[in-house]
C-alpha positions as CSV (number, residue, x, y, z in Angstrom):
1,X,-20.1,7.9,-3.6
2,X,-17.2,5.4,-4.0
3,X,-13.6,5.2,-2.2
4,X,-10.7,3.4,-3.8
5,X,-8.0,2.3,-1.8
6,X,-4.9,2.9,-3.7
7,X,-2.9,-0.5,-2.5
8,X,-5.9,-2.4,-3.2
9,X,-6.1,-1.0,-6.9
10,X,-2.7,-1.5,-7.1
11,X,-3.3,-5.0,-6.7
12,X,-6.4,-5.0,-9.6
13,X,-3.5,-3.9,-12.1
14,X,-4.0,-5.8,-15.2
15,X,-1.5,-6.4,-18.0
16,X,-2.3,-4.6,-21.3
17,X,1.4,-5.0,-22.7
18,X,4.9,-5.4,-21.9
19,X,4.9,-2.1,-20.4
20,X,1.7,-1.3,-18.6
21,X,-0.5,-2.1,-16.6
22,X,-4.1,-1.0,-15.8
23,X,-7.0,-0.8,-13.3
24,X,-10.4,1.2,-13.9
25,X,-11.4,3.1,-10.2
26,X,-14.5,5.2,-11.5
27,X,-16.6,5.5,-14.4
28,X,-19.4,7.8,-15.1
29,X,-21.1,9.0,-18.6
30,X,-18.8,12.4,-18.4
31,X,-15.6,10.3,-17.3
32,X,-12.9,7.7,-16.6
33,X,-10.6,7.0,-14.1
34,X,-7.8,4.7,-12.8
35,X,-4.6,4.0,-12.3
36,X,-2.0,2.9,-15.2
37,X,2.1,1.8,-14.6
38,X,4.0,1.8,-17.1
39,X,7.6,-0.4,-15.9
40,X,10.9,-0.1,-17.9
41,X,11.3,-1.6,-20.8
42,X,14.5,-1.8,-23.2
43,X,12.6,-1.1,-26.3
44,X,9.4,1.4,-25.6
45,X,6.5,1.5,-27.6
46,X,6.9,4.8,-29.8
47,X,3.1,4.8,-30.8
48,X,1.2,7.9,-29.4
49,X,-2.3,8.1,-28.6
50,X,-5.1,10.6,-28.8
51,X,-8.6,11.2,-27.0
52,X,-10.9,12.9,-29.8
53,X,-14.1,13.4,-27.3
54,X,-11.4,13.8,-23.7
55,X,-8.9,15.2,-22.0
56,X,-6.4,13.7,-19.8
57,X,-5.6,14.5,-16.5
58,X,-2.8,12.5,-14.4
59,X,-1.0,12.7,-11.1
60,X,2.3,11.0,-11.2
61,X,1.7,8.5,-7.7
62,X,5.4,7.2,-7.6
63,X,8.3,6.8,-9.6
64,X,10.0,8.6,-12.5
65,X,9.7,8.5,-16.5
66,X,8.7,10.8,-19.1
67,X,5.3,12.4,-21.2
68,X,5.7,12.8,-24.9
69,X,3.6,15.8,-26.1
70,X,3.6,15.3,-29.9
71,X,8.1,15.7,-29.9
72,X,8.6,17.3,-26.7
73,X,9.2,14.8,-23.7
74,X,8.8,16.0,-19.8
75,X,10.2,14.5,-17.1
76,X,8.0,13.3,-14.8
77,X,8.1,12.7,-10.7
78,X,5.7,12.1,-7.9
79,X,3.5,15.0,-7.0
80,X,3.8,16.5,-10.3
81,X,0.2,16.7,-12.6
82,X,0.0,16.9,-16.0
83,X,-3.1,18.1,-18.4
84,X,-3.1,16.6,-21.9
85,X,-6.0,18.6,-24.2
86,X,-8.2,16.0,-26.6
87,X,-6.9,15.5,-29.8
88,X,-3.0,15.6,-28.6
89,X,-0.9,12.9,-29.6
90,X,0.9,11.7,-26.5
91,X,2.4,8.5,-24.6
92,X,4.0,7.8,-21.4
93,X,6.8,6.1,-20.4
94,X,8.5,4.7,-17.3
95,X,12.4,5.6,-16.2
96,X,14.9,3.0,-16.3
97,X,14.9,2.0,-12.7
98,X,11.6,1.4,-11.9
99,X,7.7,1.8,-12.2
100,X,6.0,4.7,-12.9
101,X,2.3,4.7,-11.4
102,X,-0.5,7.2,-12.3
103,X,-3.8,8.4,-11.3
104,X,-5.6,9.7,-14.6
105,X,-8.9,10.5,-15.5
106,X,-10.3,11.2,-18.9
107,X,-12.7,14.0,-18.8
108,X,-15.1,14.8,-21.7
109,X,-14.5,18.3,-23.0
């Protein structure tokens, strides 16, 4: 068994770009986990990703922004939690007033 503290992973976040930020909280042979901000930026990185082998599952922690599903966007807010299937092109991005902090987990399928 492991606890994470969420204020003390939020102080583990790493830079990976302009825009986001990252810290691992569990890892296991079936899955990932960890939290990921994404902060404003005036030019966002269009590029979408895709899991081939898992899917993504995310609780939106605090602030507001967006998930790209292929072309659709959805607003995102705290409380709100979001499935993305393996294989689905997607990104995340933050609003334009602030950071927007996720729990996710990448779950094999």
């Amino acid at each position: 068994m492991k606890i994470v503290k969420i204020d003390a992973a939020i102080k583990r976040l790493k830079k990976i770009s302009q825009e986001m930020y990252y810290t691992s909280c569990f890892e296991s042979k079936h899955f990932t986990s960890g939290l990921i901000a994404f902060r404003p930026a005036k030019i966002s990185d269009k590029k979408q990703i895709e899991h081939t082998d898992k899917d993504v599952v995310c609780h939106v922690i605090r602030g507001t922004g967006r998930v790209r599903i292929k072309s659709r966007r959805i607003q995102l807010r705290p409380g709100m939690l979001c499935h993305i299937p393996k294989n689905t092109p997607h990104d995340f991005a933050a609003g334009k007033t602030g950071e927007l902090l996720l729990f996710y987990s990448l779950v094999d399928s």
